[in-house]
C-alpha positions in Angstrom: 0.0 0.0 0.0 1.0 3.4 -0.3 2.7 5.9 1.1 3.3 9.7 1.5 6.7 10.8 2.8 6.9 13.7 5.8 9.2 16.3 7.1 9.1 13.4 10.8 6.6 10.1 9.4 5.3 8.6 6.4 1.5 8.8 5.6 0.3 6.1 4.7 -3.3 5.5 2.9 -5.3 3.4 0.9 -7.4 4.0 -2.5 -10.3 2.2 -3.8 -13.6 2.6 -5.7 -14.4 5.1 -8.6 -16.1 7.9 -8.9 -15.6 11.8 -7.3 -13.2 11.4 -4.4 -14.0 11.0 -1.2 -11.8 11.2 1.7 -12.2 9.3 4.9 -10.9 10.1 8.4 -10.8 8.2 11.3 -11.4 9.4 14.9 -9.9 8.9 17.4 -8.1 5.4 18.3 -9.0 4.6 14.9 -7.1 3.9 11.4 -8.4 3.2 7.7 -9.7 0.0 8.4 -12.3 1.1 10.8 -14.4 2.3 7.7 -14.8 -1.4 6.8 -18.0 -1.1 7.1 -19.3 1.4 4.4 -16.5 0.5 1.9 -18.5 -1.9 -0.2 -21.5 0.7 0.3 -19.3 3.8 -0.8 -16.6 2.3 -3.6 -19.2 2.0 -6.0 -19.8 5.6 -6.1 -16.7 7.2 -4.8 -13.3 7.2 -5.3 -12.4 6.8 -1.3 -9.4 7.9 0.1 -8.2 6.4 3.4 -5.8 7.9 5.6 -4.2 6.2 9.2 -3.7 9.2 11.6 -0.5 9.7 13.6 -0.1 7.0 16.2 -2.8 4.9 14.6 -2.4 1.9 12.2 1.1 2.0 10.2 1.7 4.9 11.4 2.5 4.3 15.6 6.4 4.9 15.1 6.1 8.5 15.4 7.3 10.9 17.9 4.5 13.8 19.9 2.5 15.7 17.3 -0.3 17.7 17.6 -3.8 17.7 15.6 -2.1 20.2 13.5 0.8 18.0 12.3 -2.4 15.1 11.0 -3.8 18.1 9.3 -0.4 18.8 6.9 -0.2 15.3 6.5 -3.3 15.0 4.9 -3.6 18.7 2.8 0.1 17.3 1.8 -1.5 14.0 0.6 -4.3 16.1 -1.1 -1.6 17.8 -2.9 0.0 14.7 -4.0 -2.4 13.4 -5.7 -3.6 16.6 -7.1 -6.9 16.1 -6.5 -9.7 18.6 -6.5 -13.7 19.0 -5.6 -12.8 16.4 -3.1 -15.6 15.7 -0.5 -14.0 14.6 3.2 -16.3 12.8 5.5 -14.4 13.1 9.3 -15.5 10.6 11.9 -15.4 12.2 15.8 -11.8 13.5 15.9 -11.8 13.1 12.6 -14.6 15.4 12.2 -12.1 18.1 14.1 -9.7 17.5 11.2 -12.2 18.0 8.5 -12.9 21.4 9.9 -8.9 22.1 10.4 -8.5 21.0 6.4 -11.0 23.7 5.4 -8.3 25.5 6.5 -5.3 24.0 4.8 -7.3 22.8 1.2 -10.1 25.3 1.0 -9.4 25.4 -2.8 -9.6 21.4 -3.0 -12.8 20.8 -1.0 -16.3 20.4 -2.4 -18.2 19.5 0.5 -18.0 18.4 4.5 -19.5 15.6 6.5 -19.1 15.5 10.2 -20.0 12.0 11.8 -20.7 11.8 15.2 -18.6 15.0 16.4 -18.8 18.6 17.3 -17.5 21.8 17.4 -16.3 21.2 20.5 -15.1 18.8 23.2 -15.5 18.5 26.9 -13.4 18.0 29.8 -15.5 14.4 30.4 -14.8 13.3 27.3 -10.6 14.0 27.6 -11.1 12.2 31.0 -12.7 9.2 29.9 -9.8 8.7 27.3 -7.3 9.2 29.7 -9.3 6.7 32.1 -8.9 4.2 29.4 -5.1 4.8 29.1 -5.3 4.5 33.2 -7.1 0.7 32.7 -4.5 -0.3 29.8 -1.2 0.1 31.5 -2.9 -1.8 34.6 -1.2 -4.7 34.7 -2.6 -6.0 37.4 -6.7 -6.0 35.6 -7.4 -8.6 33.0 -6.2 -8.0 29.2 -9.1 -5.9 27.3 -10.3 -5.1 30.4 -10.4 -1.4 29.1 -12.1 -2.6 25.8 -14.6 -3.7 27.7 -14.8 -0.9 29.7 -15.3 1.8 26.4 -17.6 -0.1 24.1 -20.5 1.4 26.0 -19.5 5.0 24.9 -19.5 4.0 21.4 -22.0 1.7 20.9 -25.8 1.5 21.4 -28.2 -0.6 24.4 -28.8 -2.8 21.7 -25.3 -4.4 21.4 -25.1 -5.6 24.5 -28.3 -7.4 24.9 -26.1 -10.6 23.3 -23.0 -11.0 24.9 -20.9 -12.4 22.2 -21.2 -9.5 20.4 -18.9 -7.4 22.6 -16.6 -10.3 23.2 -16.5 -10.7 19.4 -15.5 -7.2 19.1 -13.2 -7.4 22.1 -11.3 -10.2 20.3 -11.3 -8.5 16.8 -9.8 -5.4 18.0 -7.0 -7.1 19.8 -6.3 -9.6 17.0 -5.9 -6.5 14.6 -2.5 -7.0 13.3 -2.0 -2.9 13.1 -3.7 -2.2 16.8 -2.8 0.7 18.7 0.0 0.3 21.1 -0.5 1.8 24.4 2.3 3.9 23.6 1.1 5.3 20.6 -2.4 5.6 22.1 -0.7 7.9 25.1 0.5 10.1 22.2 -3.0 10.5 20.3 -4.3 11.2 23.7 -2.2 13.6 24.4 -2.2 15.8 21.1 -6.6 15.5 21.4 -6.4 16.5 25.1 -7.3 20.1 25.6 -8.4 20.7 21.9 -11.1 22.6 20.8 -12.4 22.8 17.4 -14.4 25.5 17.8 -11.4 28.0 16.9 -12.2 26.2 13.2 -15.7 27.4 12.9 -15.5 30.3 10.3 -17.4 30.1 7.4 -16.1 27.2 5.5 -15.1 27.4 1.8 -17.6 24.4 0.9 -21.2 22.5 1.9 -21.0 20.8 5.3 -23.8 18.5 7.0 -23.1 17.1 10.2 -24.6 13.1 11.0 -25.7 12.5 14.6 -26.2 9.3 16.3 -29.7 9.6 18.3 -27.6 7.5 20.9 -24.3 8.8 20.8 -22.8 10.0 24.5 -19.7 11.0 23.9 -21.2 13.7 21.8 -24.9 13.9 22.9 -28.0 15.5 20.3 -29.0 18.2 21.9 -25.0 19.6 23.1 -23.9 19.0 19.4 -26.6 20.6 17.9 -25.7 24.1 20.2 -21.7 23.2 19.2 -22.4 23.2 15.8 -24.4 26.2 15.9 -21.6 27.9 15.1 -20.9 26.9 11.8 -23.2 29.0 9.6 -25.3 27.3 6.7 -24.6 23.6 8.7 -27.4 21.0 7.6 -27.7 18.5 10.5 -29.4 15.0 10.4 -29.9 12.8 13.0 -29.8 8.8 12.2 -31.8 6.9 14.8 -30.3 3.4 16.5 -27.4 5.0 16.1 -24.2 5.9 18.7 -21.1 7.2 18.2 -19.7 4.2 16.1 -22.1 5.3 13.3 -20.3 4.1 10.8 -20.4 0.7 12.3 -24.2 0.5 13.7 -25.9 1.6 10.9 -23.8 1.9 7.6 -26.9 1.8 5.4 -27.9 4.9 6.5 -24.7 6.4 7.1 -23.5 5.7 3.4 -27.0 7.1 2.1 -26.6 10.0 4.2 -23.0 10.8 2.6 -24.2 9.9 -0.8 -27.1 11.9 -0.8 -25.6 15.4 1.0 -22.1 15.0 -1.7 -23.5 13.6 -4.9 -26.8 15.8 -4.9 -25.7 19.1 -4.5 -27.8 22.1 -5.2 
C-alpha cells in the first residue's frame, strides 16, 4: 500500500472505488480499516481515500505531534495526488480535522461531513480517554479489560443485549495486526487533550452537513446541535439506532446520508 513521505513520518493511505473522491478520516483510536464497514456501500460511487492518523495503524512509530501535524499530513496528501472538488467525511476527531482541512485545502474541497462529532469537546470526554489509558497500563486488571470498559461510549443498548457481540468485538480489536499500542495511544491522547475545534468554525469554503447518532454520549444530540451552531449554513441530520460508532451500527444509513448530501448538490 502506499505511502506519502513527511518532514518526521510517512502517511500512509489506501485507495479504492471510482467515482468523485471521497476522503475518509478516522477518529480517534481509529485507522483506515475502521471504515470497513461502508466501503462496499461507498466504492461503488466514490473514489475513497483512506488515511491512518498519527499513532494509529502503520503509522504508531512516530514521535508527539499535535492535531495540527495530522492536518499537513493529509492537505500534503491532497496535494499529492492533485486532487480537486474532493468531498471529506471526518469521523469524531476526525470530524475536528475536517474542519482544520478547510483551512489547509479550501481550494480542493467540495463538501464536509461531520460523523458523530462537534465543534467542540468537553473536559468528560478528555477524562474518559485518559481513564482508558489508566485501565490499559494496569497490569494488574485482566487483558481488554479497558475494551470492555469503552464499548458502551460508542455503541448503542442494543449491542449488548447478546454477549458475544462485545466479546466478538473485544477479540477482533485485539487480534488487529495494526492495533494501537499503548504507547502510541498515550501520544493520540495527548495531542486530542485540551483541543477545541471550535477556533475552526469560520465560514467554510464548501457544503458541510453534520450526521448524529440519536444514541451517541460522547457527543450527545442536543450539546452537538448548540456546538455546531456555530458553523453558519450547517445542515444537520440525526440517524436513529445510532451511537457514536455510526459508521459501524448503521452503515446503510450512514452511506445514504454521505451519498445523498455530496452527490446531490444544489
Amino acid at each position: 500500500m502506499p505511502t506519502l513521505p513527511r518532514p518526521d513520518v510517512d502517511l500512509y493511505y489506501e485507495i479504492s472505488g471510482e467515482g468523485p473522491p471521497l476522503l475518509l478520516i478516522p477518529g480517534m483510536l481509529s485507522d483506515s480499516a475502521s471504515w470497513l464497514p461502508v466501503i462496499p456501500l461507498l466504492s461503488p460511487h466514490f473514489t475513497l481515500i483512506r488515511v491512518d492518523n498519527r499513532a494509529t495503524g502503520r503509522m504508531q512509530n512516530c514521535g508527539p505531534f499535535t492535531l495540527t501535524d495530522c492536518v499537513k499530513d493529509i492537505a500534503a496528501l491532497l496535494d499529492h495526488l492533485d486532487l480537486k472538488d474532493v468531498h471529506v467525511a471526518g469521523h469524531s476527531m476526525g470530524g475536528y480535522l475536517s474542519l482544520m482541512l478547510a483551512e489547509h485545502a479550501a481550494d480542493r474541497l467540495a463538501s464536509i461531513s461531520l460523523m458523530t462529532s462537534a465543534a467542540t469537546n468537553g473536559p468528560r470526554n478528555f477524562l474518559l480517554f485518559e481513564q482508558a489509558l489508566s485501565l490499559r497500563q494496569n497490569t494488574n486488571l485482566p487483558t481488554g479489560f479497558w475494551l470492555r470498559n469503552m464499548f458502551p461510549w460508542f455503541m448503542s443498548p442494543s449491542f449488548f443485549t447478546d454477549p458475544s457481540l462485545l466479546d466478538g468485538a473485544i477479540t477482533a480489536s485485539q487480534a488487529y495486526p495494526f492495533a494501537q499500542s499503548v504507547d502510541a495511544m498515550q501520544l493520540q491522547i495527548k495531542a486530542l487533550t485540551g483541543f477545541d475545534a471550535a477556533d475552526h468554525c469560520n465560514p467554510l469554503p464548501c457544503r458541510a452537513q453534520a450526521i448524529l447518532g440519536a444514541n451517541d454520549l460522547l457527543f450527545p444530540e442536543t450539546d452537538a446541535r448548540k456546538a455546531l451552531a456555530a458553523i453558519p449554513d450547517l445542515t444537520i441530520k440525526t440517524i436513529p439506532d445510532a451511537a457514536h460508532s455510526i459508521h459501524w451500527e448503521q452503515p446503510q444509513k450512514l452511506a445514504e446520508a454521505l451519498k445523498t448530501f455530496a452527490l446531490n448538490a444544489p
